[in-house]
C-alpha positions in Angstrom: 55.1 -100.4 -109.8 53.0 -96.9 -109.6 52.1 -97.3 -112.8 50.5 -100.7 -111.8 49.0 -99.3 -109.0 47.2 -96.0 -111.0 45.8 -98.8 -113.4 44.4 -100.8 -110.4 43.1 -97.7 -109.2 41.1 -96.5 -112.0 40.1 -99.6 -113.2 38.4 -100.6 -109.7 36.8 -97.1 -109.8 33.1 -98.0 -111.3 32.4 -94.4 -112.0 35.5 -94.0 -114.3 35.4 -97.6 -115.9 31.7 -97.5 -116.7 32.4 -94.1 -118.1 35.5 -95.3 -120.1 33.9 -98.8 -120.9 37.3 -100.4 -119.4 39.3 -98.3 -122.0 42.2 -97.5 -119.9 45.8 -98.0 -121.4 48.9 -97.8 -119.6 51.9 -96.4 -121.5 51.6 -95.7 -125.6 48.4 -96.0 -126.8 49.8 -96.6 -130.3 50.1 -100.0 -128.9 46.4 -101.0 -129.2 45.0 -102.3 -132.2 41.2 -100.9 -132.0 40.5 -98.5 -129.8 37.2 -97.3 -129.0 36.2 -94.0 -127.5 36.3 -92.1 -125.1 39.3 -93.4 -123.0 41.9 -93.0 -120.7 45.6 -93.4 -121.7 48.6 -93.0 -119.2 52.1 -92.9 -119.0 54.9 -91.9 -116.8 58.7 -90.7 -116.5 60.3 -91.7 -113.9 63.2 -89.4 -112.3 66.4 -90.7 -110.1 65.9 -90.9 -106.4 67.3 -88.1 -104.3 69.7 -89.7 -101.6 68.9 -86.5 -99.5 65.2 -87.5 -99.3 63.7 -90.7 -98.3 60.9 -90.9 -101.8 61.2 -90.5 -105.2 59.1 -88.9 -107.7 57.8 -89.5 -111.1 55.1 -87.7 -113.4 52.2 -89.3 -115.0 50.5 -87.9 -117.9 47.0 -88.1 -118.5 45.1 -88.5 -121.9 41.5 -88.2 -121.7 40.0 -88.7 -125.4 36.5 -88.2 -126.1 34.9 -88.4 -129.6 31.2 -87.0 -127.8 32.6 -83.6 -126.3 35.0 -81.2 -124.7 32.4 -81.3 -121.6 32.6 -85.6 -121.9 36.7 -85.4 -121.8 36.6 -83.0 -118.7 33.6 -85.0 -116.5 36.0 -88.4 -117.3 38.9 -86.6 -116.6 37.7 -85.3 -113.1 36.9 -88.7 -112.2 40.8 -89.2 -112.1 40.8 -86.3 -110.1 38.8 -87.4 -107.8 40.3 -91.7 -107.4 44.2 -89.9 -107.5 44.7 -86.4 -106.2 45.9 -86.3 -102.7 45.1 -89.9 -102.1 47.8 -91.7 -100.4 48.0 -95.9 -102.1 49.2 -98.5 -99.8 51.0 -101.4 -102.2 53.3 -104.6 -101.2 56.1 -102.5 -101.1 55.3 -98.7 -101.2 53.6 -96.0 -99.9 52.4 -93.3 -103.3 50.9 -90.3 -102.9 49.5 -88.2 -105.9 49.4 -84.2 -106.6 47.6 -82.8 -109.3 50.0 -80.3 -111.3 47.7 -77.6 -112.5 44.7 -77.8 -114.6 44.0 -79.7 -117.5 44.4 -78.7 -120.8 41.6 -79.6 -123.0 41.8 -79.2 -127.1 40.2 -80.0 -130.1 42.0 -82.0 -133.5 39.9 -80.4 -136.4 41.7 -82.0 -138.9 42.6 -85.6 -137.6 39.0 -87.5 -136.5 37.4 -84.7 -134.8 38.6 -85.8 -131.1 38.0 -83.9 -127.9 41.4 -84.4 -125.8 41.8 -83.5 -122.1 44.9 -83.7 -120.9 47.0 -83.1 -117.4 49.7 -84.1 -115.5 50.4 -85.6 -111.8 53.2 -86.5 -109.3 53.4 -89.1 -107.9 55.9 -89.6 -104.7 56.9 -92.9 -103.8 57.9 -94.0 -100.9 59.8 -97.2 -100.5 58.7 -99.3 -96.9 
């Protein structure tokens, strides 16, 4: 369910999908057969609900792959930033709210294809209506 509504999210956003060319992939990007660069791969892990508190939390990770540029990964990654962190998502059933944990981390694989990752993590807290 939040991982359905974070894919919503940044696919509506026209800054981030123009940017991404629609290349936004839930869960294990090993998954897709030809992928095409830059782009945005997600996926979560989901904790147990606390009985003493009325949400439950799970973290997302955030994969931003560029093949242009460190400076490319970090613009498309702020554009998360900026759709997610802080913003509370009304859905059918829920009420999420997002928090950015820390900065991105942002390296370089020399050896593989020459790709630019940034890559960061948020929490999400759900709350069931």
């Amino acid at each position: 369910m939040v991982e359905d509504i974070v894919y919503t999210k940044l696919l509506e956003n026209s800054t981030l999908s123009s940017a991404v060319r629609g290349n936004i992939y839930p869960s294990v990007i090993s998954s897709v057969k030809s992928i095409e660069y830059p782009f945005v791969a997600f996926q979560s892990q989901g904790g147990p609900k606390d009985m003493d508190f009325p949400y439950s939390k799970m973290v997302i990770q955030f994969w931003v792959v560029s093949r242009k540029s460190y400076r490319d990964a970090v613009i498309i990654y702020n554009y998360i930033e900026s759709i997610l962190d802080h913003q509370l998502f009304d859905d059918d059933d829920v009420y999420v709210v997002f928090h950015k944990d820390g900065e991105p981390t942002r390296y370089f694989d020399p050896e593989g294809e020459g790709l630019y990752y940034t890559t960061g993590t948020y929490t999400a807290y759900k709350i069931d209506k």
